[in-house]
NUTIPA-391611 format. One record per residue (C-alpha): residue in one letter; z, y, x. Coordinates in pm, 1 decimal, padded with zeros to 6 digits, m for minus. Last residue first. Layout:
N
+-----+----------+----------+----------+
: res :        Z :        Y :        X :
+-----+----------+----------+----------+
:   A :        Z :        Y :        X :
...
+-----+----------+----------+----------+
% end
This chain:
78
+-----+----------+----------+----------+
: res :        Z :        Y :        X :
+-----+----------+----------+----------+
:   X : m10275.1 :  00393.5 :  11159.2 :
:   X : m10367.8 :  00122.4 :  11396.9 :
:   X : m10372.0 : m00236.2 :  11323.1 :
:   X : m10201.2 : m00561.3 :  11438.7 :
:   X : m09883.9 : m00562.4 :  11282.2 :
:   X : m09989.1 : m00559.9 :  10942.5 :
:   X : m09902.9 : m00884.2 :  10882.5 :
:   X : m09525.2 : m00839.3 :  10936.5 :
:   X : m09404.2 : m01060.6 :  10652.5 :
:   X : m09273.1 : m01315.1 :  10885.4 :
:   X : m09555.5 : m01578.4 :  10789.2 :
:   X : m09787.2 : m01310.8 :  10793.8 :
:   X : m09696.7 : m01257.7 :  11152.0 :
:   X : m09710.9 : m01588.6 :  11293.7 :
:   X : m10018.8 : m01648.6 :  11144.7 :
:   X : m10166.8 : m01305.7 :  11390.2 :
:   X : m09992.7 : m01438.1 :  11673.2 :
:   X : m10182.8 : m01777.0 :  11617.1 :
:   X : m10497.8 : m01592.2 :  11552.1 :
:   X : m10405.1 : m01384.2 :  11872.6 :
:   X : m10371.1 : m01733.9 :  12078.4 :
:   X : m10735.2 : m01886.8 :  11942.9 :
:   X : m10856.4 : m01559.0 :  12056.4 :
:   X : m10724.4 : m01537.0 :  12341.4 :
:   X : m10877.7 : m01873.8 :  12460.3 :
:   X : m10642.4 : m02137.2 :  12575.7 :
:   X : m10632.3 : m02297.0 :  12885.1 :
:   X : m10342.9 : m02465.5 :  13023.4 :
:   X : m10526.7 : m02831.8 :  13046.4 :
:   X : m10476.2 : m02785.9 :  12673.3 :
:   X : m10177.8 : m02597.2 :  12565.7 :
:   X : m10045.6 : m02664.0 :  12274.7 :
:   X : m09846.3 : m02387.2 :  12098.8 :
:   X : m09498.7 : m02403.8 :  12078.4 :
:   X : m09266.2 : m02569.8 :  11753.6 :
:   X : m09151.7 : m02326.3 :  11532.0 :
:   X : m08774.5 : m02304.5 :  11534.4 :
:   X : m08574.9 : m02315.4 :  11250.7 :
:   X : m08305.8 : m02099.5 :  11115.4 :
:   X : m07968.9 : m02242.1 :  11121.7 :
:   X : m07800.8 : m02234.6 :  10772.4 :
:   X : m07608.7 : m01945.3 :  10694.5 :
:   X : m07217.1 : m01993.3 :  10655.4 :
:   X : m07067.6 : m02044.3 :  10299.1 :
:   X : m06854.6 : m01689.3 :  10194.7 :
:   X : m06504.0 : m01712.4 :  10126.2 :
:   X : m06417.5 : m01414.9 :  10336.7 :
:   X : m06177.7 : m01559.8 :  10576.0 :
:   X : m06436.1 : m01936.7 :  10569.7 :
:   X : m06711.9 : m01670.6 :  10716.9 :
:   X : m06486.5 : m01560.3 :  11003.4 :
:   X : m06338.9 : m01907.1 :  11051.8 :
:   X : m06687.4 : m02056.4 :  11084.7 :
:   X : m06813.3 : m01750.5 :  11290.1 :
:   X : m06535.9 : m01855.5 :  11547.4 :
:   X : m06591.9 : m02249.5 :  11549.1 :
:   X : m06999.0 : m02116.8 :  11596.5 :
:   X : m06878.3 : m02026.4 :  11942.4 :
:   X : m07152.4 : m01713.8 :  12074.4 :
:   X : m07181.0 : m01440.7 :  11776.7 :
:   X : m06788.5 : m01431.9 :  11702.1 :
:   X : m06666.6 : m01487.7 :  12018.0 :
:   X : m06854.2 : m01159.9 :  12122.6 :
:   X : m06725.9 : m00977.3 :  11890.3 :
:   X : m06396.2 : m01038.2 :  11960.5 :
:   X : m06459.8 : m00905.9 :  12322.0 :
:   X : m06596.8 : m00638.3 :  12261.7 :
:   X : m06307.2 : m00543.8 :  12020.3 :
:   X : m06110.0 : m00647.9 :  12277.1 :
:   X : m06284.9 : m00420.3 :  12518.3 :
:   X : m06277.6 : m00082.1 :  12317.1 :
:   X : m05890.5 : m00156.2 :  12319.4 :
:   X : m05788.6 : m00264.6 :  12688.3 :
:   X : m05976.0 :  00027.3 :  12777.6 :
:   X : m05709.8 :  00292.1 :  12722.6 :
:   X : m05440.0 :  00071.0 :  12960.5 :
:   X : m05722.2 :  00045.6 :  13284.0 :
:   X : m05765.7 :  00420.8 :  13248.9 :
+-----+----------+----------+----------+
% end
């Protein structure tokens, strides 16, 4: 049993590498000639003041947050 999964677990393995060290994904991208994706941003958090927040300053966030995604329909049924 041990032998057999030597082979679904390299390719777990490999995998793996690929997604997690950025050295790997380099080399993967640089095989195939293709330029590497830049690193998507991150939005920065929403202030918290004294740790209150009404919800519906927080769903209008959400609901931003969405459009700018181009899921703006997220929010309603049907």
């Amino acid at each position: 049993m041990g032998i057999w999964a030597i082979i679904p677990l390299f390719f777990i393995v490999t995998t793996a590498i690929v997604f997690h060290f950025s050295w790997a994904n380099e080399i993967l991208y640089n095989a195939y000639s293709e330029e590497p994706p830049l690193p998507r941003q991150k939005r920065g958090s929403v202030d918290l003041v004294d740790a209150k927040q009404t919800y519906e300053a927080l769903f209008n966030v959400a609901k931003q947050h969405a459009v700018e995604n181009g899921a703006d329909d997220w929010h309603q049924c049907g």
